[in-house]
C-alpha positions in Angstrom: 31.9 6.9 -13.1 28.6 6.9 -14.3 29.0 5.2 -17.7 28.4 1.6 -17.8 25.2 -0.2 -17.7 24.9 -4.3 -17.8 22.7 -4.4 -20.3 22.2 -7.2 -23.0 21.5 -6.7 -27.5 18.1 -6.2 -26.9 17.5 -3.1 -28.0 14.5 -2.0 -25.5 16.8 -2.3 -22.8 19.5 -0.5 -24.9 17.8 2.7 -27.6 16.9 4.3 -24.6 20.1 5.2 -22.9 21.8 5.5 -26.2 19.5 8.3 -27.0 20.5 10.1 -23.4 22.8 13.3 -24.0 26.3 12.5 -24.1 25.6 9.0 -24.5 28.4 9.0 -27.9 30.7 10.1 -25.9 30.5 9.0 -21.9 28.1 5.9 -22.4 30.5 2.3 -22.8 27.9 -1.0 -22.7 28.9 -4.3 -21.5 27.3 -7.1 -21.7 27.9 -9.5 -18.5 25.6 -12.6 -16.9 24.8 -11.5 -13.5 25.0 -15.2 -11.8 28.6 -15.8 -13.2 31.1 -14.7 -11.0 34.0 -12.8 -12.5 31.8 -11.3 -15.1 31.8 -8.1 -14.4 35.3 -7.8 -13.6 36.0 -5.8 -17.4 33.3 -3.9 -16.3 34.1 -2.5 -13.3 38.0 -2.0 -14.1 39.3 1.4 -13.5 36.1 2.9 -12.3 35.9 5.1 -9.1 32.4 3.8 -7.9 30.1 1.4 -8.6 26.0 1.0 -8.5 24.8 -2.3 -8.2 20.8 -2.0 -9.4 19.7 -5.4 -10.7 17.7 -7.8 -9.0 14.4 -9.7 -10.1 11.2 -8.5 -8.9 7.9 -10.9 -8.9 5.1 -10.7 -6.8 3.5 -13.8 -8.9 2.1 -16.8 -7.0 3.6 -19.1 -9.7 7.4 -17.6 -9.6 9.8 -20.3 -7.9 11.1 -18.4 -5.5 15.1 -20.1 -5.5 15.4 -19.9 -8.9 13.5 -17.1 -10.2 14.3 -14.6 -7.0 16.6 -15.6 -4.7 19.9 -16.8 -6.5 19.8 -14.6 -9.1 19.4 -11.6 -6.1 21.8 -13.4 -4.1 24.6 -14.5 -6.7 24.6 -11.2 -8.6 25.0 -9.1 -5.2 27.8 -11.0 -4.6 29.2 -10.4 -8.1 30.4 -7.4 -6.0 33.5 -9.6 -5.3 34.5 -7.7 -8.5 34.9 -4.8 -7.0 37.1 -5.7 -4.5 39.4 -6.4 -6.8 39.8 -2.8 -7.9 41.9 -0.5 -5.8 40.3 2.8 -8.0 36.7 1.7 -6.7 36.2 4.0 -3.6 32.5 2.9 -3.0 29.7 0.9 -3.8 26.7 1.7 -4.1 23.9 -1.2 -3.9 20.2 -0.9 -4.5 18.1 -2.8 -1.9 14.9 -2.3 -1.4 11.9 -1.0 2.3 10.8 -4.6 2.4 14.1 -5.3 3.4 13.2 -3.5 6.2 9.6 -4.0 7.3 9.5 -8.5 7.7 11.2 -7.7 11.2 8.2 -8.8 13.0 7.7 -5.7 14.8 4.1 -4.3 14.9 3.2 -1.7 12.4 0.4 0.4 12.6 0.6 4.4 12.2 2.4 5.0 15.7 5.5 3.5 14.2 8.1 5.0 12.7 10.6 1.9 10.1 14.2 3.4 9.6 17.4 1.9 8.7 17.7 0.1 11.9 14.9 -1.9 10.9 15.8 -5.6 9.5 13.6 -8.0 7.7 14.1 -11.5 9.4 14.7 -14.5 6.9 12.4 -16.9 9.0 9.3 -14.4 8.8 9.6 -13.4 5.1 9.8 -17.4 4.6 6.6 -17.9 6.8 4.7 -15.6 5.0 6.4 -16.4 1.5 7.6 -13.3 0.8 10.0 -14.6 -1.5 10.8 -11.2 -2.7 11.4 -9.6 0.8 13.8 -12.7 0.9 15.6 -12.5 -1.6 16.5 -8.9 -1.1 17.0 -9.7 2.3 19.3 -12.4 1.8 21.2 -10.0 -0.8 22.3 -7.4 1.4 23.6 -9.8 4.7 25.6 -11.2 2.1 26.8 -7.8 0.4 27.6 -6.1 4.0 29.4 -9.3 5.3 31.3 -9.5 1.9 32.2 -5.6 2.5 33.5 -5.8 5.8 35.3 -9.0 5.2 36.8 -7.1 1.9 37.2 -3.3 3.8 35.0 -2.6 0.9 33.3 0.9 1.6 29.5 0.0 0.6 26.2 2.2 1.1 22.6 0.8 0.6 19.4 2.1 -0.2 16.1 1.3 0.9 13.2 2.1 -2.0 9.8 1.8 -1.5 7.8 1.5 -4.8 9.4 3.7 -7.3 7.0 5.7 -9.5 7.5 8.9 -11.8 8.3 9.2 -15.6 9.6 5.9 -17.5 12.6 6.1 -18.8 12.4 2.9 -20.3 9.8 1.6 -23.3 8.5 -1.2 -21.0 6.4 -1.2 -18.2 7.6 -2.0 -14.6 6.4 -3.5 -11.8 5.9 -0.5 -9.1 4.1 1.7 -12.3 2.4 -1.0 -13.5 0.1 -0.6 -10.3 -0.6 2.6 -11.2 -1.7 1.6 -14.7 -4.1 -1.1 -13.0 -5.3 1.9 -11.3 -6.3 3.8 -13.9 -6.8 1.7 -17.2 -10.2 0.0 -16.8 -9.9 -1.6 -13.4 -13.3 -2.6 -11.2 -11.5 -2.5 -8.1 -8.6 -1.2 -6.0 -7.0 -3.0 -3.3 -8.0 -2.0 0.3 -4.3 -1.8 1.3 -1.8 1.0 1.5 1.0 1.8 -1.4 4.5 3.1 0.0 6.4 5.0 -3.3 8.7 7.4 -4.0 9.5 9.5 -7.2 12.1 7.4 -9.6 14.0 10.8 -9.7 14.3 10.9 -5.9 15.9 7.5 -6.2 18.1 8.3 -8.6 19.3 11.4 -7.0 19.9 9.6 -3.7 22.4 7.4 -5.5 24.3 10.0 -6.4 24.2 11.5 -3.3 25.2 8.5 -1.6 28.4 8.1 -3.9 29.8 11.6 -3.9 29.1 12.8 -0.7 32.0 11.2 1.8 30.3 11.3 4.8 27.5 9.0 3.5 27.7 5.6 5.0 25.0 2.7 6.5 21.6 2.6 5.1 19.1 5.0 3.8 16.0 4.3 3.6 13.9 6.1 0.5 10.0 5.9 1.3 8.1 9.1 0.1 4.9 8.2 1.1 2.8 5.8 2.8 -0.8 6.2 1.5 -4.0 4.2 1.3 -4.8 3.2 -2.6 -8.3 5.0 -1.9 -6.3 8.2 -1.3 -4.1 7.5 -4.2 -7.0 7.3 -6.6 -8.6 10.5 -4.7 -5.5 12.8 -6.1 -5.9 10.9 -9.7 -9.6 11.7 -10.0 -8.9 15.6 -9.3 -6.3 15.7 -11.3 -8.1 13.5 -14.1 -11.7 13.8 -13.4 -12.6 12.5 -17.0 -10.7 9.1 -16.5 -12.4 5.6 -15.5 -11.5 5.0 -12.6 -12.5 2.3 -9.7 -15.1 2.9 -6.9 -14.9 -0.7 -4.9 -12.1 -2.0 -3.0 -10.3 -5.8 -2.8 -8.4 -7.3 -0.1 -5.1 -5.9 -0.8 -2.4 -8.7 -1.6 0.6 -6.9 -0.4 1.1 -6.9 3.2 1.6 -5.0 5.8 -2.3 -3.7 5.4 -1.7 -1.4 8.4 -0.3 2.2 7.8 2.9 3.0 9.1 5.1 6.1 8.7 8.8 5.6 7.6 11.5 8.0 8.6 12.7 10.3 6.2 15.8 12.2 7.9 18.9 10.3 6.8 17.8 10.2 3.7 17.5 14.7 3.9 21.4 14.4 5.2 21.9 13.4 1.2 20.2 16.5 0.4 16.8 14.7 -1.1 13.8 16.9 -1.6 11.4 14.4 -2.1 9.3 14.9 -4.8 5.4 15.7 -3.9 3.0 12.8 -4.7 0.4 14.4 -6.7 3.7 15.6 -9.2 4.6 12.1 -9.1 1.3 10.4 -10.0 1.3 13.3 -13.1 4.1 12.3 -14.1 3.1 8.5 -14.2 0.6 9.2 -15.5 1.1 11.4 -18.5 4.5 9.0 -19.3 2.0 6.3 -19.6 0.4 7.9 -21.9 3.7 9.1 -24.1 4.6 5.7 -24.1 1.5 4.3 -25.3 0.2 2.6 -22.4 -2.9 4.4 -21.6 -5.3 6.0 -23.9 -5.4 9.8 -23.1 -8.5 10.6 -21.3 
């Protein structure tokens, strides 16, 4: 059930899971084009469930939004036609993402609490160019409308940024803040950072397969914290590191603090993981992987 990753021959995106234990044995890869429908029909034969994780993230002023974020979001949700075809499949599990949550147009400032009812609207995310809020937007209407048109039984989750130990060789987007944060930077952005621990993540998938009762969606937000509080934990924890003393107007909006509930996401049994163990971790895997010069 927990065997196949769509992967491609590049062997960055493949060493590393080949070196997990029990890869020899449990791990199968496929390679499959996420915008062609019916590709991952092989793939998804015989299996019991089914995690759906890939999806584009830019936050780059240059990126064309359609082509770059939003079909390849939209069109490779939808590849989970494929698992309607499969009467073993008894859920799917589909990675969305908080900021399809927060572009509802509702105030938010730190009396308000976002949970799963909480839907970003198209029109806003477009006003403000959000393209990524869009396109992960647009992804999940079209995965729950495809699910109850198919009686397919589909859960979503609701990540913040995801930070914690790479399991990868190359850098993502939500630790690659974190690394701006602490290799050389002049300033930090006056703005607040909503994350949660990759391993928190990853258990909640699990969770939201095996456990019967799970259903809807859960959202996954650890912490909402200014960055001036982020860097606060760093510098104790790393007091010999170079680290930023002046602030920037934040490019990520919302700028207002906000809490996010975290109680359906305890009915999957997630502990989440503390944030100064989380920044360590980040931290000290950015260093393994030789992205940061130990301090």
């Amino acid at each position: 059930m927990y065997s196949y990753y769509f992967v491609t021959d590049d062997p960055k995106k493949t060493e590393h899971l080949l070196a997990l234990d029990g890869a020899k044995e449990r791990l199968h890869l496929f390679k499959a084009n996420l915008l062609e429908e019916g590709a991952f029909d092989p793939v998804v034969d015989g299996c019991e469930g089914v995690f759906h994780t890939a999806s584009p993230v830019s936050f780059s002023p240059n990126v064309d939004p359609q082509v770059d974020l939003i079909d390849p979001a939209l069109k490779g949700t939808l590849n989970v036609r494929s698992c309607a075809k499969v009467h073993s499949i008894r859920r799917v599990v589909l990675t969305s993402s908080s900021a399809a949550c927060i572009y509802s147009g509702k105030p938010l400032n730190h009396d308000v609490v976002v949970d799963e009812t909480w839907h970003s609207d198209p029109a806003i995310c477009k006003e403000l160019k959000a393209w990524y809020p869009l396109s992960k937007t647009l992804a999940e209407e079209a995965a729950w409308n495809f699910a109850k048109e198919n009686a397919t039984d589909l859960v979503t989750v609701h990540p913040s940024f995801v930070i914690g130990p790479l399991l990868q060789p190359t850098l993502n987007f939500s630790v690659e803040m974190i690394l701006d944060l602490v290799n050389g930077a002049e300033t930090y952005p006056d703005g607040y950072y909503t994350c949660i621990d990759v391993r928190d993540v990853a258990n909640a998938h699990i969770q939201a397969f095996e456990i019967p009762s799970a259903s809807g969606r859960y959202g996954l937000t650890a912490n909402v914290i200014s960055f001036s509080e982020v860097l606060k934990i760093i510098r104790e924890k790393y007091p010999t590191l170079r680290l930023p003393e002046k602030s920037t107007e934040s490019k990520f909006k919302p700028y207002q603090p906000y809490q996010v509930s975290k109680e359906k996401a305890k009915t999957l049994g997630i502990n989440f993981t503390p944030l100064d163990l989380s920044l360590v971790d980040t931290i000290e895997s950015l260093k393994e992987k030789g992205f940061l010069k130990s301090d």
